[in-house]
N, C-alpha and C positions, 0 to 999 in steps of 0.2 A: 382593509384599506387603512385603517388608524395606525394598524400593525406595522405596516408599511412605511405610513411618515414619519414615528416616530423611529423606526430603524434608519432613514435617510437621516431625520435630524441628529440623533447620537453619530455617526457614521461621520456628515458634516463639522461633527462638532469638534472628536476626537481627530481628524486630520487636521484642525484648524492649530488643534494644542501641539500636534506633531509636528508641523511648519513653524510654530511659534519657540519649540525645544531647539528646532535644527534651528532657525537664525541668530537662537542664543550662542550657540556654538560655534557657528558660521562666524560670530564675531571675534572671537580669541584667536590670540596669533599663532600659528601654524609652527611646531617645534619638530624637531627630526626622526620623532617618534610618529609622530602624529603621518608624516609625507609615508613615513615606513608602513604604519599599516593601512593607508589607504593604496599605497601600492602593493599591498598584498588583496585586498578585498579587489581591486582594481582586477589584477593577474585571475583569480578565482572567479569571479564573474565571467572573464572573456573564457576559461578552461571549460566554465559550466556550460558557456552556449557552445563552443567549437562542439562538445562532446551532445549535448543536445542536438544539435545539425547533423552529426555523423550516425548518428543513433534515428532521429529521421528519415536520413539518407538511405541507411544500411534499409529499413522496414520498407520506404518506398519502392528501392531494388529488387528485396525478395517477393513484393504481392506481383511486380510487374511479370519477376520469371518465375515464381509459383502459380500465383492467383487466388481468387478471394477464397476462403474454406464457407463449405456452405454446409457443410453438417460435421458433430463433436463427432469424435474419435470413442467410440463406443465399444473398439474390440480388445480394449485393456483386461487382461485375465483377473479375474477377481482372485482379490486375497486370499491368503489362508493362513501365514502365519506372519506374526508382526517384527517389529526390527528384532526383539531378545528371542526369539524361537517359539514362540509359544503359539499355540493353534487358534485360530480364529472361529467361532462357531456365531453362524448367520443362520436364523430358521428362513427365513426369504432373502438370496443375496439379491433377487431383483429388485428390491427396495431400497439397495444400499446405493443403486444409481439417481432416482428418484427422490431421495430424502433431502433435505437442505443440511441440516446434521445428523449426526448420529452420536449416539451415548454409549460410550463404553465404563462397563462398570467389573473392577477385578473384585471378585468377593472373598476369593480365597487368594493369601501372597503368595502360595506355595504352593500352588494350583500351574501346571504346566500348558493351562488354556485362557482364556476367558471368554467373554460371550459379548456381541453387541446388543445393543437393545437401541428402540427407538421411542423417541421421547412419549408417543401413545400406549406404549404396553407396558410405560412403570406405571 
């Protein structure tokens, strides 16, 4: 709970100094530099949300004509050899779905395989 008011009061405090930067600024007269890049910040904010809404829109379209997925996609062939060619060796690949990472370790560079390991068996 302490944790808490003191995050509210720094929180409080630092927007107070942020309001007090921007009026400093807010005071100085406006030069054709100044119009230019608020007119650019201006255009890229409206470009961010147009594409944020369409992006939106587009997700809301596909759940309505797909619908919700209710279980992963589990019949992806497991690996066997990595993007340069070399062979993948898994003593259990049914762990490889299961793991949260996994550790691949090349022991030899000149070795035309390598091996996964997971973080229990080093």
């Amino acid at each position: 709970m302490l944790r808490q008011i003191f995050h509210l009061i720094v929180s409080v405090l630092l927007w107070a100094v942020f309001v007090y930067y921007w009026t400093i600024v807010m005071r100085r007269p406006m030069n054709p530099d100044t119009k230019t890049a608020l007119l650019c910040l201006a255009v890229l904010i409206a470009a961010s949300a147009v594409c944020l809404f369409l992006w939106v829109y587009y997700n809301i379209r596909l759940h309505r004509r797909v619908g919700e997925r209710r279980v992963h996609r589990r019949d992806a062939p497991q690996p066997t050899h990595d993007y340069l060619g070399r062979a993948l060796l898994m003593e259990n690949p049914d762990r490889l779905h299961k793991a949260n990472y996994v550790r691949v370790i090349i022991r030899d560079r000149t070795a035309s395989r390598k091996k996964l390991f997971w973080p229990e068996d080093l």
